[in-house]
N, C-alpha and C positions, 0 to 999 in steps of 0.2 A: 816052790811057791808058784801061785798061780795067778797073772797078770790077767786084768779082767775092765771093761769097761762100763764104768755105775750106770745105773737107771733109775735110782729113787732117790728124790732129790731131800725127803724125811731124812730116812737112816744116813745119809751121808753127811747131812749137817751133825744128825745126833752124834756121829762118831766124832765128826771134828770139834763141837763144843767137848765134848767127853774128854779131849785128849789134847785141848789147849790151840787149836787151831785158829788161825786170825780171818777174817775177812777177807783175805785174797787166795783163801784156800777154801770159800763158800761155793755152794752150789751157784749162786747169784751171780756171783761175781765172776765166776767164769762163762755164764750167758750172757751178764755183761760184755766181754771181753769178746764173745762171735760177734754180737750188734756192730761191734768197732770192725768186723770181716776177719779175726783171726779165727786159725783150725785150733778147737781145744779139745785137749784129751781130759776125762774123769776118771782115773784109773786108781780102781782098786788091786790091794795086793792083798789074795788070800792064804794064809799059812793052813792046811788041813791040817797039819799033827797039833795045832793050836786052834783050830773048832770053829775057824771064822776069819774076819776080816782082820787082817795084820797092820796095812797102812792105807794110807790114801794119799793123792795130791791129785790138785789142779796142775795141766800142764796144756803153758801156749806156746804152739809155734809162732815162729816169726821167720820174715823173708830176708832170703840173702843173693846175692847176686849170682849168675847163670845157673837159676831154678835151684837153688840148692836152701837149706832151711838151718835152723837149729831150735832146738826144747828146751824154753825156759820155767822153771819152778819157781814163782814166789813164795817163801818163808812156809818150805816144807820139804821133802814128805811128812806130813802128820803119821805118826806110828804111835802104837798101843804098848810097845816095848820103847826103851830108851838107851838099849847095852848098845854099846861099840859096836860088836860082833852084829846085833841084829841090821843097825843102821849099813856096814857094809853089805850084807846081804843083800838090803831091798835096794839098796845105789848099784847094786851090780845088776839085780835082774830089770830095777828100769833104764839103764844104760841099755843092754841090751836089746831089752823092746823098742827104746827111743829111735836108737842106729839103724835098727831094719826095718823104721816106718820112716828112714831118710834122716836122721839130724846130722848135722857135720861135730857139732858139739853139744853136751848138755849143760846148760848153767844153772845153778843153782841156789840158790837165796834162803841159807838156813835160817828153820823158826827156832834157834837156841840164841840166849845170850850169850857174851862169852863166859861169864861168872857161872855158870851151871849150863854149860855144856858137856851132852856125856863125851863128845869127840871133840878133839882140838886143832889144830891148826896142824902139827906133824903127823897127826892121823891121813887128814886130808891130801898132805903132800907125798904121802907114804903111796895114798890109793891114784895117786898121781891128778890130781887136781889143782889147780892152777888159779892163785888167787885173780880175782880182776876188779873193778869197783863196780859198787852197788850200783842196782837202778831204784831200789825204796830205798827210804833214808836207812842209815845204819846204825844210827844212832839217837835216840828220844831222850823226852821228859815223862814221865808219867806220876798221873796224884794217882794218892790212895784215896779211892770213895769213903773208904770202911770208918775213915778219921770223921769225927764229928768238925762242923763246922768253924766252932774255935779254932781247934786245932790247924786246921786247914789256913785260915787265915793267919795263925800267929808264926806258921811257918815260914808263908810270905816274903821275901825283901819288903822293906820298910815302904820301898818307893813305889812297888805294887799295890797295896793297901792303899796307901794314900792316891795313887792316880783313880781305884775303884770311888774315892768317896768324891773324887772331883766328879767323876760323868754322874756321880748320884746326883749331885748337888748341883749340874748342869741338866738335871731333868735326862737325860738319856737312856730311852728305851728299849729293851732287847725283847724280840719276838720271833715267833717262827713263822716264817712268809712261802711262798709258791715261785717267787718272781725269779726265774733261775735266767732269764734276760739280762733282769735289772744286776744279775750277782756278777754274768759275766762281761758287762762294761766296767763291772769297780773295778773286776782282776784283770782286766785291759788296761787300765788307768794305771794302777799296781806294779803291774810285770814292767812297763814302759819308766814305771819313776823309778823301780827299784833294780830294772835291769836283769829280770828274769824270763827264761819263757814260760810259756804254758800251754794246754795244749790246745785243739779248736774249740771254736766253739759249739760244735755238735757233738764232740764227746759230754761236755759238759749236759746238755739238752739230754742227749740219749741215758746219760747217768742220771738225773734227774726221774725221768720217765721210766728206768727202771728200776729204783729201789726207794722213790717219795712212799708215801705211805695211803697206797693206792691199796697195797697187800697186806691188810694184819698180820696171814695166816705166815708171811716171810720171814726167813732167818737174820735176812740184815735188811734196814731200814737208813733211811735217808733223812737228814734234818736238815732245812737249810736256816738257818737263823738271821737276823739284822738285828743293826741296830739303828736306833731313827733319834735327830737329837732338831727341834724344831721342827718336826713333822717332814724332816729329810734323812733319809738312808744313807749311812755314812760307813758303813762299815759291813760286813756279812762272813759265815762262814758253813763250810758243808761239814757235818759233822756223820758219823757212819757209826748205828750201834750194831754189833754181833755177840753173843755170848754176856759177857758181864764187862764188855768193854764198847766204852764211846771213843773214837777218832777222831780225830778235827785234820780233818782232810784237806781243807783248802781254803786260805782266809785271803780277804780282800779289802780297803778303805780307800776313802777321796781324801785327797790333801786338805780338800777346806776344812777348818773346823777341830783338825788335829790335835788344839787342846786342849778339847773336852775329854779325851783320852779312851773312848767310845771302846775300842777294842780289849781294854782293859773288866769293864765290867760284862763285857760280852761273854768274854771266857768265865765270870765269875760263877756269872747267870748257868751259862751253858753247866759248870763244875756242881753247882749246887741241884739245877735240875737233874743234874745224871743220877746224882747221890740219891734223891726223893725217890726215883726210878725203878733204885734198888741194883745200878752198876755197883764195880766195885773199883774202876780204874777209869782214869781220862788220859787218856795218850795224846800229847801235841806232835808226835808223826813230823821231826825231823829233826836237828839241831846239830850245829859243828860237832867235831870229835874232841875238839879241845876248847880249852880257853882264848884261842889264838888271835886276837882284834887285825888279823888281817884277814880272817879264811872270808869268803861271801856271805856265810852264814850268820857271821858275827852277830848283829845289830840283831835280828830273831831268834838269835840261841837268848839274846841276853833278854829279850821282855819272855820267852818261855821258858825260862830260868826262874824270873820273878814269881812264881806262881809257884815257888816252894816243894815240885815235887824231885824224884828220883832219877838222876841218870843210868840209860840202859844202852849196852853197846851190842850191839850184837854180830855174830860168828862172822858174818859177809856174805859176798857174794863167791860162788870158783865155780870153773866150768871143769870138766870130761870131756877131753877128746874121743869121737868116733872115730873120725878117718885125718889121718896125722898130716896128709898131703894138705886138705883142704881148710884144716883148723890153721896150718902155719902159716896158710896164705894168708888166711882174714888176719892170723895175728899182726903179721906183717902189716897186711893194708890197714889192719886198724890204726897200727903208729907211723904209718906213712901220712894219712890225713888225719891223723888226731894225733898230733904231737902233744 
């Protein structure tokens, strides 16, 4: 196989929508990802005795302390084969690229579920990989588009439904706005009630300004949506379309006004414009792994539960040691200060 670094940012989307790739494995989003100052690699893996381009992944470094790095993969390599055998292959020759352009380790964040994953968990352990926890959620909701409307709603929780007809019936509006300011004072408001972080507010600005819809001719586009109940903004959320799939990346609301239930017909709005669209999936991009009313995610698993659609877990996160001195230390130091 021959490891190779892309230059056409067409054929590299076309292969990743072709082959089921998400949004964090977009040309885009890993130019996103230099603006933030990280080194990204665009590496293609070509098979000759197979006539072309075998896989792909975005791959960002990140810094680790005295100048030392490691290669992180979000929810890939995207590959055009799916066998066991093939997957080993391409984790060995990017391992080895990775290590001799410097990683200490490689982590990697598989695009499989675990229900139709070609490799499984003792695969991984076999090729000595090392689980760790995710840095994207692990675990979603996702609607089906393809469902007619009805249907959609009669799936619903009951209490879903009915908080959509409250914000009807409180006049509340949902549109899509520019104000990517006014978004990140609600998720300031947000993180502080709910006890989350987030990140600056210039990644937010810079993500805006790189994929709003400034670019038709773009693979993934940026939606920021609100919602306004009295001619005030109460609620907002960034939503990211790639392939035949919308994200809802990042939501936000003010306390006041809470029950008009504003967030509830946001998502409706946002489910039923994707569908007109001609998506075919709404992903709410995060949710507990269980039912568990004490995990942090609790209280958000359960209104993006209400919305009727399907829970997806997927493979994980595991890293590949390159050099075993240096991975043991971070591992160390990882549970010395992160107990």
């Amino acid at each position: 196989m021959i490891i190779s670094i892309a230059t056409n940012e067409v054929q590299w989307d076309a292969f990743m929508l072709a082959h089921g790739g998400g949004f964090l494995q977009s040309w885009e989003w890993s130019i996103f990802q230099e603006t933030l100052g990280r080194k990204v690699y665009r590496l293609e893996i070509d098979s000759p005795e197979q006539g072309g381009v075998h896989a792909q992944c975005v791959v960002i470094m990140h810094p680790l302390p005295f100048g030392l790095q490691y290669a992180y993969i979000p929810r890939g390599p995207i590959m055009n084969l799916q066998s066991k055998s093939a997957i080993e292959i391409v984790m060995r020759e990017l391992r080895t690229k990775l290590i001799a352009d410097g990683a200490v380790f490689v982590r990697v964040e598989w695009p499989y579920t675990s229900d139709q994953s070609p490799i499984s968990s003792t695969d991984l352990s076999q090729w000595e990989f090392v689980p760790v926890k995710s840095v994207q959620p692990a675990d979603t909701i996702v609607v089906d588009l393809t469902k007619n409307e009805e249907v959609l709603l009669s799936a619903m929780h009951p209490k879903t439904r009915y908080n959509i007809r409250v914000a009807e019936r409180h006049g509340v509006i949902v549109k899509e706005g520019n104000d990517i300011d006014l978004f990140w004072r609600m998720l300031s408001e947000t993180a502080a009630r709910d006890k989350f972080h987030t990140h600056t507010q210039e990644h937010y600005t810079k993500m805006f300004s790189a994929f709003s819809r400034k670019r038709g001719d773009s693979s993934l586009q940026m939606k920021l949506v609100f919602a306004e109940y009295e001619g005030k903004v109460i609620a907002g959320a960034i939503l990211l379309e790639y392939g035949d799939i919308v994200t809802y990346l990042h939501g936000a609301s003010v306390a006041a006004h809470r029950n008009v239930m504003a967030p509830h017909l946001l998502h409706w709005t946002a489910i039923r414009e994707a569908k007109r669209a001609g998506f075919h999936r709404y992903d709410f991009w995060g949710v507990a792994p269980s039912d568990d009313a004490s995990h942090p995610w609790a209280g958000v698993t359960r209104f993006k539960t209400g919305f009727g659609g399907m829970h997806e877990s997927m493979l994980g996160a595991w890293e590949l040691s390159g050099n075993r001195f240096w991975y043991s230390l971070y591992r160390y130091a990882k549970r010395f200060l992160h107990p």
